[in-house]
C-alpha positions as CSV (number, residue, x, y, z in Angstrom):
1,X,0.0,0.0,0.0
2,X,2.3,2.6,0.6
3,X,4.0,1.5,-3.0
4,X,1.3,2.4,-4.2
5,X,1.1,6.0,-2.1
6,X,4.4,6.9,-3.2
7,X,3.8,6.1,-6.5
8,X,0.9,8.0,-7.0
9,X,2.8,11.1,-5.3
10,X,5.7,10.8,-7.9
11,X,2.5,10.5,-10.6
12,X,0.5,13.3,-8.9
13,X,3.9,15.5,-9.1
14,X,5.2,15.0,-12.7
15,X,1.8,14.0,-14.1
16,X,2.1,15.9,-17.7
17,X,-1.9,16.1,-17.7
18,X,-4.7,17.2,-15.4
19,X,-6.2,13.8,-15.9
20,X,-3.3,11.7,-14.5
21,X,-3.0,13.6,-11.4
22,X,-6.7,13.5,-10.7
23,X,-6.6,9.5,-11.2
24,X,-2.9,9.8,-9.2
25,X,-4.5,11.9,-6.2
26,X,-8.0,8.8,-6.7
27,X,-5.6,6.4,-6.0
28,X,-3.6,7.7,-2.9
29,X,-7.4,7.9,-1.3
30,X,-8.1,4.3,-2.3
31,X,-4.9,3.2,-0.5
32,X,-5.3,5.3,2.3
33,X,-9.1,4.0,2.7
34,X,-7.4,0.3,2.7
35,X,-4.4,1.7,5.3
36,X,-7.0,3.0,7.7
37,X,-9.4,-0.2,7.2
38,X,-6.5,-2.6,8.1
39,X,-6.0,-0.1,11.2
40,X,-9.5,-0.6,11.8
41,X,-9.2,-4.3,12.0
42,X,-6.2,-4.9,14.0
43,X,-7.1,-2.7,16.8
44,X,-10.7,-4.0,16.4
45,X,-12.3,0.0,16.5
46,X,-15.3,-0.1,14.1
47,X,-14.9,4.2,14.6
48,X,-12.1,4.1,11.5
49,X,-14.9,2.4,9.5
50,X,-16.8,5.2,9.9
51,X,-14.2,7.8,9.2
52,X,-12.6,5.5,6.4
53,X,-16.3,5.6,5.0
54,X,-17.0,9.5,5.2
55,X,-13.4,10.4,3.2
56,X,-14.3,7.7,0.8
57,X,-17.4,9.6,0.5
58,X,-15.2,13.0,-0.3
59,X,-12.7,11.3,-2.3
60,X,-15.5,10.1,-4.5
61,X,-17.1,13.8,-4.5
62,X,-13.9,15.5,-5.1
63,X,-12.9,13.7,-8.0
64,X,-16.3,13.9,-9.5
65,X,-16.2,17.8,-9.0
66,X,-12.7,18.1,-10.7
67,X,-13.5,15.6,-13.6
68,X,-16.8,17.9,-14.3
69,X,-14.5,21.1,-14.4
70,X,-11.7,19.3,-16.7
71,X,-14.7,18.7,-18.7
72,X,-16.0,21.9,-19.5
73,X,-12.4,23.5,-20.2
74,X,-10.5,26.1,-18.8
């Protein structure tokens, strides 16, 4: 997972196009949601659930908000 994260950083950073650091900057989230639901498991705290849930939630709503503004141009 944090491959992945650093990856996506390095992606996020030199991305050459909007696009590629919007799905760079989707897939830090996704592998921060998965950090924080293995955290949730091992210390056996259904609360990181919740909050893992509620920045999914944002993730999701950010990126749709960006792709709609890439959309219609600068």
């Amino acid at each position: 997972m944090l491959l992945s994260i650093i990856l996506s950083i390095i992606r996020f950073v030199k991305g050459p196009c909007y696009t590629d650091r919007v799905i760079a900057f989707d897939v830090m989230t996704i592998s921060s949601l998965a950090i924080i639901a293995g955290v949730a498991y091992l210390s056996n705290r259904i609360i990181y659930l919740d909050i893992a849930m509620v920045y999914g939630i944002l993730s999701f709503l950010g990126v749709l908000i960006v792709a709609r503004y890439l959309e219609k141009g600068f």
